[in-house]
HTML snippet that shows the backbone in 3Dmol.js (N, CA, C, O; Angstrom):
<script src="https://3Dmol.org/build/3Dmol-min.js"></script>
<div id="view" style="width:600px;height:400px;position:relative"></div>
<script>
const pdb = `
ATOM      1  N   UNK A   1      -8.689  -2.731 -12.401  1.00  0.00           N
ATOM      2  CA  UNK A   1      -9.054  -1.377 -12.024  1.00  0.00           C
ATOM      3  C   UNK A   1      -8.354  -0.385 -12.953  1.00  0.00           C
ATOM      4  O   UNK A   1      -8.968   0.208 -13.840  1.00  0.00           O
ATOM      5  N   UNK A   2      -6.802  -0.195 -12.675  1.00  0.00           N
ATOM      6  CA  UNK A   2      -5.766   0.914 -13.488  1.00  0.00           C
ATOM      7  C   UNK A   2      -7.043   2.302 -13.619  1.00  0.00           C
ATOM      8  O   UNK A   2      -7.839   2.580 -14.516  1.00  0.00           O
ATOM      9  N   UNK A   3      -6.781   2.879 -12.395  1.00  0.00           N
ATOM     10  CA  UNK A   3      -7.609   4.117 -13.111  1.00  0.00           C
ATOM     11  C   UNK A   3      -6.443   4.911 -12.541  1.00  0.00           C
ATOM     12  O   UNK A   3      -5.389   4.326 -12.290  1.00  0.00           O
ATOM     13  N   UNK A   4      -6.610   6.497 -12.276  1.00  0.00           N
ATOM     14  CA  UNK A   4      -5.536   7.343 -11.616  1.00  0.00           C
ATOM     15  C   UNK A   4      -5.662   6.813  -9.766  1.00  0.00           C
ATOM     16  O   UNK A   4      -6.515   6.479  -8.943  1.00  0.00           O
ATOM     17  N   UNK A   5      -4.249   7.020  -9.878  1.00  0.00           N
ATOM     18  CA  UNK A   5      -4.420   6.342  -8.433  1.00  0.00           C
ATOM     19  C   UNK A   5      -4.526   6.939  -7.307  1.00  0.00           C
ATOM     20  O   UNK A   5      -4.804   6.592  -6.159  1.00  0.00           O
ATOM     21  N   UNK A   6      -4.200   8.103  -7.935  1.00  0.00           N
ATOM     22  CA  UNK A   6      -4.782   9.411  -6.650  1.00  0.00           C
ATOM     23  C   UNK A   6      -6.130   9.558  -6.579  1.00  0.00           C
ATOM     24  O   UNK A   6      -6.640  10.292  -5.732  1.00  0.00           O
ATOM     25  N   UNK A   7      -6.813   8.899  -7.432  1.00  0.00           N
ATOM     26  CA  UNK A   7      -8.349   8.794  -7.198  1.00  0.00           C
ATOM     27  C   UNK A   7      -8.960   7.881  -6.600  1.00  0.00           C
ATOM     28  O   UNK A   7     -10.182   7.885  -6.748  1.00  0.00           O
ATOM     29  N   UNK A   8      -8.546   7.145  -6.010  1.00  0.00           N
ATOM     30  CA  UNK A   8      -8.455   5.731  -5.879  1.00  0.00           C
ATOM     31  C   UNK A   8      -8.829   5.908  -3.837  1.00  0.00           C
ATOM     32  O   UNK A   8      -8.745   7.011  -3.299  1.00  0.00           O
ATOM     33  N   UNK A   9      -9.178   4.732  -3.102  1.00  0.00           N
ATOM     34  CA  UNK A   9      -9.698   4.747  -2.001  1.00  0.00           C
ATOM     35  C   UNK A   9      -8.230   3.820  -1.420  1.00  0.00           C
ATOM     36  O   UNK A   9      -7.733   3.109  -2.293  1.00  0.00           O
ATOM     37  N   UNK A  10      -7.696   3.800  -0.361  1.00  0.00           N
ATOM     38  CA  UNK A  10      -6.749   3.048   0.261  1.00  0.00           C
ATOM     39  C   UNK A  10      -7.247   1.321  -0.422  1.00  0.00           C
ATOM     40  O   UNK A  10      -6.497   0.748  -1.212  1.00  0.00           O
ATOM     41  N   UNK A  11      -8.394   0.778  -0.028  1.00  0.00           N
ATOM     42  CA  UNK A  11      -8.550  -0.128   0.102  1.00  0.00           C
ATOM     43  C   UNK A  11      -8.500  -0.692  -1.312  1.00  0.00           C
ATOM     44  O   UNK A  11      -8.157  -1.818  -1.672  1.00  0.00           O
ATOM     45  N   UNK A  12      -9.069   0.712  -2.284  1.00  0.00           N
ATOM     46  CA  UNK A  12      -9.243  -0.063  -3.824  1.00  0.00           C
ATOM     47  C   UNK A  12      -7.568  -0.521  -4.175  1.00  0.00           C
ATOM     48  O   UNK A  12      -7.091  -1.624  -4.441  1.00  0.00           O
ATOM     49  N   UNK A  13      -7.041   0.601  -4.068  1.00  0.00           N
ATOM     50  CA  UNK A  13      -5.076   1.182  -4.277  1.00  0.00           C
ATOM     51  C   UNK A  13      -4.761  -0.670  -3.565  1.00  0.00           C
ATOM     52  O   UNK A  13      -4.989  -1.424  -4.511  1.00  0.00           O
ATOM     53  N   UNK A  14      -4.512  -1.175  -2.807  1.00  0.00           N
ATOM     54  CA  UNK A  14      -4.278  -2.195  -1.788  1.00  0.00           C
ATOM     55  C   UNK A  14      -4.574  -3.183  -2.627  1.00  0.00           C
ATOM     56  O   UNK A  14      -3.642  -3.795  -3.151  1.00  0.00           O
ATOM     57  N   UNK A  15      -6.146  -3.588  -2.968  1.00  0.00           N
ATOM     58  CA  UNK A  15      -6.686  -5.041  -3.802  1.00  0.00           C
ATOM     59  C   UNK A  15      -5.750  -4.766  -5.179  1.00  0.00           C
ATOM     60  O   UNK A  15      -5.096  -5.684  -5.675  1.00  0.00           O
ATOM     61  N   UNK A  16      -5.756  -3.559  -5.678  1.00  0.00           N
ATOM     62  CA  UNK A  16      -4.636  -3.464  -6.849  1.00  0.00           C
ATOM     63  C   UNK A  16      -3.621  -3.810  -7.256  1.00  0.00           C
ATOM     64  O   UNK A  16      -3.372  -4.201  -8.397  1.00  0.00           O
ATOM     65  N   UNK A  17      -2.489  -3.640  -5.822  1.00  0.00           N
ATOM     66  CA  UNK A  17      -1.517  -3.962  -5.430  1.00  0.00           C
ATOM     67  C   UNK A  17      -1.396  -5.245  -5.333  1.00  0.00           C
ATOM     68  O   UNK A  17      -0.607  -5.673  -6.176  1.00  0.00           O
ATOM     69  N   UNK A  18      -2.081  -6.474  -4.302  1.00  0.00           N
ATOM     70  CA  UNK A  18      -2.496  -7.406  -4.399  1.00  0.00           C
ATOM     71  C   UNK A  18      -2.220  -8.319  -5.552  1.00  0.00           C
ATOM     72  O   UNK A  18      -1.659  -9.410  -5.658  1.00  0.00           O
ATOM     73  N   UNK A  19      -2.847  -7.445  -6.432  1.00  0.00           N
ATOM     74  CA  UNK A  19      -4.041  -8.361  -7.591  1.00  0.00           C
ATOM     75  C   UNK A  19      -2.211  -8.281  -8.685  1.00  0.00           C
ATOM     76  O   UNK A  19      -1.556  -9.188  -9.199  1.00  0.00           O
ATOM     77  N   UNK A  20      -2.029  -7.071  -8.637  1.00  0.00           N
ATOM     78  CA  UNK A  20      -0.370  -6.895  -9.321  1.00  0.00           C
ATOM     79  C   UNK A  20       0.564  -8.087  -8.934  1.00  0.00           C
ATOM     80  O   UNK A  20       1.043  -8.839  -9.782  1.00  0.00           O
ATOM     81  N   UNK A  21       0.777  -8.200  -7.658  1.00  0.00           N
ATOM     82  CA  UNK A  21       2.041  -8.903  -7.400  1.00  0.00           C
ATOM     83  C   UNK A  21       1.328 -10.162  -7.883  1.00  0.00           C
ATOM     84  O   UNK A  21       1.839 -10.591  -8.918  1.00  0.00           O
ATOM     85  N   UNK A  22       0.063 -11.041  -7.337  1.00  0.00           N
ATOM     86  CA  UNK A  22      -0.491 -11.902  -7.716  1.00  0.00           C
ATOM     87  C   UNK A  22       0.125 -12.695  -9.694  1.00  0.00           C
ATOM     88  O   UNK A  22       0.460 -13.793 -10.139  1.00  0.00           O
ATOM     89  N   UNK A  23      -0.012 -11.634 -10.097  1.00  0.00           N
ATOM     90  CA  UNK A  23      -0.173 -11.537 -11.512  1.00  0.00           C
ATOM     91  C   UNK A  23       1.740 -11.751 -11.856  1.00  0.00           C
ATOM     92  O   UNK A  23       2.227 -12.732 -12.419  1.00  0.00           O
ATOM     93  N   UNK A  24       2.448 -10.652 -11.379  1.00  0.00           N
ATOM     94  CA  UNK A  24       3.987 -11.023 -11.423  1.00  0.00           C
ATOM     95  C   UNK A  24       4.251 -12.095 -11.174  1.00  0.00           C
ATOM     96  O   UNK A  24       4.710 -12.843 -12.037  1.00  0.00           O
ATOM     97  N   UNK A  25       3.974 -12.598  -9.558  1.00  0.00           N
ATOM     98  CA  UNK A  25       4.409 -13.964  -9.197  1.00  0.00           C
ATOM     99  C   UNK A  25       3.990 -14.934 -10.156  1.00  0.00           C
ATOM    100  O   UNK A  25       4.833 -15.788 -10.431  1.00  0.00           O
ATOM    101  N   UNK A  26       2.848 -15.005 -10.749  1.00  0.00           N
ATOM    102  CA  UNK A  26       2.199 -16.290 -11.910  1.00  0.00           C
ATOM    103  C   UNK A  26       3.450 -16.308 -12.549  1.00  0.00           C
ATOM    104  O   UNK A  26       4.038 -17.390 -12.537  1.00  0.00           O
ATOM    105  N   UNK A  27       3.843 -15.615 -12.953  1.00  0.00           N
ATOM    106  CA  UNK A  27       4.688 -15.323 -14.069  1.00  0.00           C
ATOM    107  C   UNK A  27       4.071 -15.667 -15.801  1.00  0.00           C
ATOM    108  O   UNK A  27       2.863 -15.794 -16.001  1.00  0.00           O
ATOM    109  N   UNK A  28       4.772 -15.745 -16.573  1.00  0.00           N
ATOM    110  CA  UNK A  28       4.193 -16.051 -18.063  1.00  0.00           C
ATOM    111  C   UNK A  28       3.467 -14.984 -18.776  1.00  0.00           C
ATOM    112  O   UNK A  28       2.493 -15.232 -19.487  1.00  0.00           O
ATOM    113  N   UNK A  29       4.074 -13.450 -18.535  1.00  0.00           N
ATOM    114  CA  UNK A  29       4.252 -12.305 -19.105  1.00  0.00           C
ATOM    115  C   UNK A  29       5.500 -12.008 -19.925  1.00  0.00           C
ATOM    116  O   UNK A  29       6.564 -12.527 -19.587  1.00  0.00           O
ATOM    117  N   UNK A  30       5.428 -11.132 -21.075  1.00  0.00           N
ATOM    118  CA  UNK A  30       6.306 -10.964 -21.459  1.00  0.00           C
ATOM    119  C   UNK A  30       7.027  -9.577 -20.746  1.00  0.00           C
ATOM    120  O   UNK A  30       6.614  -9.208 -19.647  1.00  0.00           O
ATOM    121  N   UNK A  31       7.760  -9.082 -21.207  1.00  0.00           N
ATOM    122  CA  UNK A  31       8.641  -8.562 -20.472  1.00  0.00           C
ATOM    123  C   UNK A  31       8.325  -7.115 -20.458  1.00  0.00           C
ATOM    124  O   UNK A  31       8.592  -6.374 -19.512  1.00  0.00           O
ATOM    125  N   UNK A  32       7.730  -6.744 -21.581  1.00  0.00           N
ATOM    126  CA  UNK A  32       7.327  -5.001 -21.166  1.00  0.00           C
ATOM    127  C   UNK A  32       5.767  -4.927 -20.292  1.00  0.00           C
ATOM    128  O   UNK A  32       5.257  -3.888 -19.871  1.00  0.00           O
ATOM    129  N   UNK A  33       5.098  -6.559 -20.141  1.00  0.00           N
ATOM    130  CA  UNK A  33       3.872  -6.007 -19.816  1.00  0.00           C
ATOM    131  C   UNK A  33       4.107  -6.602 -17.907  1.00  0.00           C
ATOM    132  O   UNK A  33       3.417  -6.437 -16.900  1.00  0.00           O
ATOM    133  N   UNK A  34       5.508  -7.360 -18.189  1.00  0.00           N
ATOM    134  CA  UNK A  34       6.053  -7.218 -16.567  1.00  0.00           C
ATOM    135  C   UNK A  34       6.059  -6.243 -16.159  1.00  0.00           C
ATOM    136  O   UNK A  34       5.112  -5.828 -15.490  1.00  0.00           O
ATOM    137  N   UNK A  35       7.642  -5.185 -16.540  1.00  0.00           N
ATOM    138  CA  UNK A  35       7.773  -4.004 -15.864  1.00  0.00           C
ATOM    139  C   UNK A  35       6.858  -3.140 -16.054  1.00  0.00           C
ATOM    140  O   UNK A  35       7.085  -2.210 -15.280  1.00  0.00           O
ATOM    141  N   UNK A  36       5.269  -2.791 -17.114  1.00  0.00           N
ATOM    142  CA  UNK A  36       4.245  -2.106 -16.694  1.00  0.00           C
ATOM    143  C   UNK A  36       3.810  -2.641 -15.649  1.00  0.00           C
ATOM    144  O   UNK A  36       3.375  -1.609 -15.137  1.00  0.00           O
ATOM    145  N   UNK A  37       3.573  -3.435 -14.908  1.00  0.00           N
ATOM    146  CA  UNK A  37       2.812  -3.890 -14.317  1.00  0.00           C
ATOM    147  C   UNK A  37       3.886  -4.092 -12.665  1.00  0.00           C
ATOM    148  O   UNK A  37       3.359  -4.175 -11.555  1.00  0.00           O
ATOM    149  N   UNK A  38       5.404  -4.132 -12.901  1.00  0.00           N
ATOM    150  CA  UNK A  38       6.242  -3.772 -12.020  1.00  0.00           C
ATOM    151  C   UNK A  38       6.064  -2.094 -11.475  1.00  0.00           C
ATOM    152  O   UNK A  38       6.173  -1.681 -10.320  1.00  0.00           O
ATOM    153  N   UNK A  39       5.845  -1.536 -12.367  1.00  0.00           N
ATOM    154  CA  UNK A  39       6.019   0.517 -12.606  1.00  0.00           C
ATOM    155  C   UNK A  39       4.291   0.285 -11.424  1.00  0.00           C
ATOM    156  O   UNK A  39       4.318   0.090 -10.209  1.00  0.00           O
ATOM    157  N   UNK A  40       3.220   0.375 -12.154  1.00  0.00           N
ATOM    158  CA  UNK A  40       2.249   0.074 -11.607  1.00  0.00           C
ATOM    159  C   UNK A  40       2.236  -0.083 -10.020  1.00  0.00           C
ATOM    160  O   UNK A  40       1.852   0.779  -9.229  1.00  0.00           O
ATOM    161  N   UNK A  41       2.714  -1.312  -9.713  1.00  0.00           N
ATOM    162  CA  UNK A  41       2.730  -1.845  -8.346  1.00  0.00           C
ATOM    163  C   UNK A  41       3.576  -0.707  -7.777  1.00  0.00           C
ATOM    164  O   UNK A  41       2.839   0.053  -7.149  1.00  0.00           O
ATOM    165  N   UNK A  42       4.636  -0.375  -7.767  1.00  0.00           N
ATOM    166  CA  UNK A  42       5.442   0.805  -7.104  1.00  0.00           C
ATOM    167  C   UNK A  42       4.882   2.092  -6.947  1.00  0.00           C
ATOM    168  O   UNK A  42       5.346   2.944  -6.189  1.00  0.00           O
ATOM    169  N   UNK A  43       3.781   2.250  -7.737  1.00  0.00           N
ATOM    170  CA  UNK A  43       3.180   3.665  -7.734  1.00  0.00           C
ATOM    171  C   UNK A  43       2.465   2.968  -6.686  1.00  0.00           C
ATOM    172  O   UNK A  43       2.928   2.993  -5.545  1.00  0.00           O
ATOM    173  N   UNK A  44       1.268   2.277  -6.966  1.00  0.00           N
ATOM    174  CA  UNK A  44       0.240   2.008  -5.584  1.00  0.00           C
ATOM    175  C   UNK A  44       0.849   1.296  -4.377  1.00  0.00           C
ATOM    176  O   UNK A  44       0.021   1.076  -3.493  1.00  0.00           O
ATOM    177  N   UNK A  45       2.295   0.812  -4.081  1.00  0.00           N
ATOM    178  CA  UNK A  45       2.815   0.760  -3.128  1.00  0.00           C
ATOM    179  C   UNK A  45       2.932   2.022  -2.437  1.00  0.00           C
ATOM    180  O   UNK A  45       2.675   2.209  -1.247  1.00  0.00           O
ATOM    181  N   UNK A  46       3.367   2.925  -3.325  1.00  0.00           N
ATOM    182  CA  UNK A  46       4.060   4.368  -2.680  1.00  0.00           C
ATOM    183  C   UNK A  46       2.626   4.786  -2.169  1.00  0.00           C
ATOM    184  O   UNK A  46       2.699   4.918  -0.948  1.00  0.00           O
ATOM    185  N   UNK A  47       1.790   4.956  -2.470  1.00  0.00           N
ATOM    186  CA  UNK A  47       0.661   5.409  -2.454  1.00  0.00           C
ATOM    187  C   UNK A  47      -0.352   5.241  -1.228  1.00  0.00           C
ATOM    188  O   UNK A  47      -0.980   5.981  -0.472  1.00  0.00           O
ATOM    189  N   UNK A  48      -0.145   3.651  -1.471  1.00  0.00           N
ATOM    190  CA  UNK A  48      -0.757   3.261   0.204  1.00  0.00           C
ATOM    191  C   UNK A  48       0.193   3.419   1.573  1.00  0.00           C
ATOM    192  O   UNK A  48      -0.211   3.348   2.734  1.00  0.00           O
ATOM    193  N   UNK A  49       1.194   3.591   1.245  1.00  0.00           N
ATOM    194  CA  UNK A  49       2.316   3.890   2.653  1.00  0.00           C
ATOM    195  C   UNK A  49       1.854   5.139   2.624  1.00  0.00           C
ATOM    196  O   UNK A  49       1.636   5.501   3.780  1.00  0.00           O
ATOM    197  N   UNK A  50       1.550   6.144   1.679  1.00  0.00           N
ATOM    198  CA  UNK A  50       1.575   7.408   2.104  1.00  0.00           C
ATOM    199  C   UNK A  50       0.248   7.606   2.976  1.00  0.00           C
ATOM    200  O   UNK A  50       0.283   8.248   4.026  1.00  0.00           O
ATOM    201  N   UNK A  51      -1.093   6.935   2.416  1.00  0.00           N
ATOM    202  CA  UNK A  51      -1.797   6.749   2.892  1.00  0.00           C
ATOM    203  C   UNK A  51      -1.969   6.487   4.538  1.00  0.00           C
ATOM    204  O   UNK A  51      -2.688   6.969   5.413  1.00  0.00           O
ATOM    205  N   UNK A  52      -0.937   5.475   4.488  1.00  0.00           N
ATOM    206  CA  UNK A  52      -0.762   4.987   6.032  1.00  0.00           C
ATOM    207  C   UNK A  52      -0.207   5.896   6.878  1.00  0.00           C
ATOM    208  O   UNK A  52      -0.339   5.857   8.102  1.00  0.00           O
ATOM    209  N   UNK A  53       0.377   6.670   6.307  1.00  0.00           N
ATOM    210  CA  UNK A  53       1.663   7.380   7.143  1.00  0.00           C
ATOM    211  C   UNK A  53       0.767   8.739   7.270  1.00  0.00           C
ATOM    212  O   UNK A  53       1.129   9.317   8.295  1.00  0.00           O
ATOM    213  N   UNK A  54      -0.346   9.515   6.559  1.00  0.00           N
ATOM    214  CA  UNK A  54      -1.558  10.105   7.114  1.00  0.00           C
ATOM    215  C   UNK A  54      -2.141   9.926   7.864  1.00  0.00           C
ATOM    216  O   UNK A  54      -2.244  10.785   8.739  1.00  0.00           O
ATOM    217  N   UNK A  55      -2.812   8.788   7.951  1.00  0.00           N
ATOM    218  CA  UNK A  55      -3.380   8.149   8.711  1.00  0.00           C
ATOM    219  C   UNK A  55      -3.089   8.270  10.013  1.00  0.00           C
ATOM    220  O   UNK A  55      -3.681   9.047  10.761  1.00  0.00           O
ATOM    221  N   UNK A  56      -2.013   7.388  10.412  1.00  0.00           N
ATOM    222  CA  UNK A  56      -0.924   7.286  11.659  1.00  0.00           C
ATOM    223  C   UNK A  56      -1.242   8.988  12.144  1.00  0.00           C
ATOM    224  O   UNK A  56      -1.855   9.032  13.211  1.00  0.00           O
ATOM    225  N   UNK A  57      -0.963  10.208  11.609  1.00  0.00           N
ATOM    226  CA  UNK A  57      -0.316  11.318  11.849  1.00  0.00           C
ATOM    227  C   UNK A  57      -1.426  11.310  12.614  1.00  0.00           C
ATOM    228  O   UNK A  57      -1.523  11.375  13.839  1.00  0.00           O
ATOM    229  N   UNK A  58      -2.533  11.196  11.500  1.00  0.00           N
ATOM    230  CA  UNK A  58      -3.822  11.560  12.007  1.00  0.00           C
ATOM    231  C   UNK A  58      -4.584  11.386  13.681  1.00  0.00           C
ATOM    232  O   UNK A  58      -5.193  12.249  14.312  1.00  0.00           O
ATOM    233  N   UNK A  59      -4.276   9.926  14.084  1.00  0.00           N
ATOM    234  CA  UNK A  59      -4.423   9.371  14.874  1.00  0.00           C
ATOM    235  C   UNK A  59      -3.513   9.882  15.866  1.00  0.00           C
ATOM    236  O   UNK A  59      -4.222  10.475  16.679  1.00  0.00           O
ATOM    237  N   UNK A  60      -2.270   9.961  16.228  1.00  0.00           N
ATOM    238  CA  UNK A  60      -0.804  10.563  17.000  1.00  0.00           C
ATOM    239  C   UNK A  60      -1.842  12.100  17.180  1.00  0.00           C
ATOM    240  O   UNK A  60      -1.796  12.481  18.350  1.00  0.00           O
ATOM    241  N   UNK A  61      -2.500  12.777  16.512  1.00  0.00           N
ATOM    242  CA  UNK A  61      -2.574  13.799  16.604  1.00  0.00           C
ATOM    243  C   UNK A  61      -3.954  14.435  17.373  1.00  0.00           C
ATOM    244  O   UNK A  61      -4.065  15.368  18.168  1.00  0.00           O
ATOM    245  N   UNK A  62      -4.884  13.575  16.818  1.00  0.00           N
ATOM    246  CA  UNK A  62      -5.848  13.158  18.211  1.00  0.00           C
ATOM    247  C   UNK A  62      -5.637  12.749  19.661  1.00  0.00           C
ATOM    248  O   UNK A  62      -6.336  13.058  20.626  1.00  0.00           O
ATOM    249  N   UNK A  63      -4.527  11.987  19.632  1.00  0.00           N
ATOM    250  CA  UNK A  63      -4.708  11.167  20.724  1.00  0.00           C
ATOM    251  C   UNK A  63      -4.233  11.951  21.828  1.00  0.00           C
ATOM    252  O   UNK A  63      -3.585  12.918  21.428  1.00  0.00           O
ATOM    253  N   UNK A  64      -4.326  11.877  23.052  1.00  0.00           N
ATOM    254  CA  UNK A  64      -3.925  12.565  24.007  1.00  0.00           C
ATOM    255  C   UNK A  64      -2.247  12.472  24.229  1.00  0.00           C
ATOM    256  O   UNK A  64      -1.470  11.550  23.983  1.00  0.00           O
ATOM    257  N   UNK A  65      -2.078  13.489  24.658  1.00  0.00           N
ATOM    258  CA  UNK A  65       0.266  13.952  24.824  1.00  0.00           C
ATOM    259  C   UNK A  65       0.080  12.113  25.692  1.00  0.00           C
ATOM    260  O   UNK A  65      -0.704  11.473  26.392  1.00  0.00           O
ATOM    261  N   UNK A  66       1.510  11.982  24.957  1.00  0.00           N
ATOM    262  CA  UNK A  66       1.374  10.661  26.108  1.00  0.00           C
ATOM    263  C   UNK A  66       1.062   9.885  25.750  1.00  0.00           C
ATOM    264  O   UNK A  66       1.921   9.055  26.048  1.00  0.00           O
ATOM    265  N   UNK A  67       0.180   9.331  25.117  1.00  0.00           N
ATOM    266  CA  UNK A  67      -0.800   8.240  24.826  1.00  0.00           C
ATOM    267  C   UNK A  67      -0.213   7.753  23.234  1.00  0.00           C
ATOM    268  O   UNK A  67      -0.156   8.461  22.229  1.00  0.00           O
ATOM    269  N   UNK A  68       0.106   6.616  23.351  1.00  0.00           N
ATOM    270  CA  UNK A  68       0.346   5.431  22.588  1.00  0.00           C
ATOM    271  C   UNK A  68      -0.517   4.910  22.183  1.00  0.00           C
ATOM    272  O   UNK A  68      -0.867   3.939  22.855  1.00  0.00           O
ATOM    273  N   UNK A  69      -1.577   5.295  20.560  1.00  0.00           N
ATOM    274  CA  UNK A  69      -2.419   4.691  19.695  1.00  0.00           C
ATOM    275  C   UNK A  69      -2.253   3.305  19.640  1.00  0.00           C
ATOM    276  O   UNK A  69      -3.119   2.539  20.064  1.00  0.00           O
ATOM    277  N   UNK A  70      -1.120   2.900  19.108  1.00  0.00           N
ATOM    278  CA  UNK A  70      -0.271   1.503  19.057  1.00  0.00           C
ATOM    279  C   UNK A  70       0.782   1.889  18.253  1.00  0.00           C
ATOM    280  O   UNK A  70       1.192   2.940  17.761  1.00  0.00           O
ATOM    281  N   UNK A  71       1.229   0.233  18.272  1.00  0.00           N
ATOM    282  CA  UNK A  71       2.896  -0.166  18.233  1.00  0.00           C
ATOM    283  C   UNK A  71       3.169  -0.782  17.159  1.00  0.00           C
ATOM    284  O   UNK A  71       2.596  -1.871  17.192  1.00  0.00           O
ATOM    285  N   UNK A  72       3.923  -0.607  15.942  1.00  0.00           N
ATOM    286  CA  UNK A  72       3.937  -1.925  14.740  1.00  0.00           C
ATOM    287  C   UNK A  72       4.265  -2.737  15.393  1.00  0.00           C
ATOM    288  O   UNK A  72       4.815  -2.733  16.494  1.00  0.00           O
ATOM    289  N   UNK A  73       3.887  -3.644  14.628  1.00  0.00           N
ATOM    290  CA  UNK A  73       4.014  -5.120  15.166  1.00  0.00           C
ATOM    291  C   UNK A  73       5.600  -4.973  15.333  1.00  0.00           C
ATOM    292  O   UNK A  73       6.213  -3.908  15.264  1.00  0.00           O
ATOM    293  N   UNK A  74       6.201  -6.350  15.585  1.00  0.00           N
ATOM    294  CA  UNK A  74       7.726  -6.641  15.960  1.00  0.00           C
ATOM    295  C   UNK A  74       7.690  -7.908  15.617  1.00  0.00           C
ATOM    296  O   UNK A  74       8.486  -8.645  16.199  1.00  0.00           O
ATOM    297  N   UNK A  75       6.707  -8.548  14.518  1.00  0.00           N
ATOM    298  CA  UNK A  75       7.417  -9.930  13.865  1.00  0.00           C
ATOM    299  C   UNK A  75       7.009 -10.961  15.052  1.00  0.00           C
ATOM    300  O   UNK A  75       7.822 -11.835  15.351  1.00  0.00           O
ATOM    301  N   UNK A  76       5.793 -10.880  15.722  1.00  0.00           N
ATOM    302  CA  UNK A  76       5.558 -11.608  16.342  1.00  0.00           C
ATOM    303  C   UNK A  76       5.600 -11.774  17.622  1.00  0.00           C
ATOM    304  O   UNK A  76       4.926 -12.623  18.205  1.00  0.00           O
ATOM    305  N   UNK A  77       6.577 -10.798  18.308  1.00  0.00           N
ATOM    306  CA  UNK A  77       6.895 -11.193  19.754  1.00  0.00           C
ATOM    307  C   UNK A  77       6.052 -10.000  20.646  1.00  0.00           C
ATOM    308  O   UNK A  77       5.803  -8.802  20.508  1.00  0.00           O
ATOM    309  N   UNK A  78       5.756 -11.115  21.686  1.00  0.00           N
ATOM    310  CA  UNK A  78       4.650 -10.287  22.383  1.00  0.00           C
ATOM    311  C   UNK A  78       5.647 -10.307  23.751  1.00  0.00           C
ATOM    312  O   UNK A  78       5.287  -9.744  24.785  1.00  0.00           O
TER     313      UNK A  78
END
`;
const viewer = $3Dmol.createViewer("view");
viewer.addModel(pdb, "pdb");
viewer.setStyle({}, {cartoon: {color: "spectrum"}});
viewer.zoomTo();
viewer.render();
</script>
């Protein structure tokens, strides 16, 4: 993809992200086209939390006083 990432849709920003770490973990990059590609992932990390954290507001702000949209998870325990 690599286009501007403020142009970008949550979901495209996300497969990006994805597709980045994917590519780090392989490993068998050299070392400046790592940390581009480290720099990269941190921008569309930041990007989709911010995303999320709109989102969330968004929802909290609809919802009725009181009322609990939902809960992050807790790692499993119900």
């Amino acid at each position: 993809m690599s286009g501007k990432i403020e142009e970008m849709t949550f979901e495209q920003a996300y497969a990006e992200l994805e597709e980045t770490v994917r590519k780090l973990e392989m490993g068998g990059l050299d070392l400046e086209e790592s940390l581009a590609l480290f720099k990269r992932g941190q921008a569309l990390a930041a990007y989709c939390n911010a995303q999320l954290d709109q989102a969330e507001l968004k929802v909290r702000q609809l919802a009725p006083q009181g009322v609990v949209p939902f809960e992050p998870e807790t790692g499993g325990e119900r």
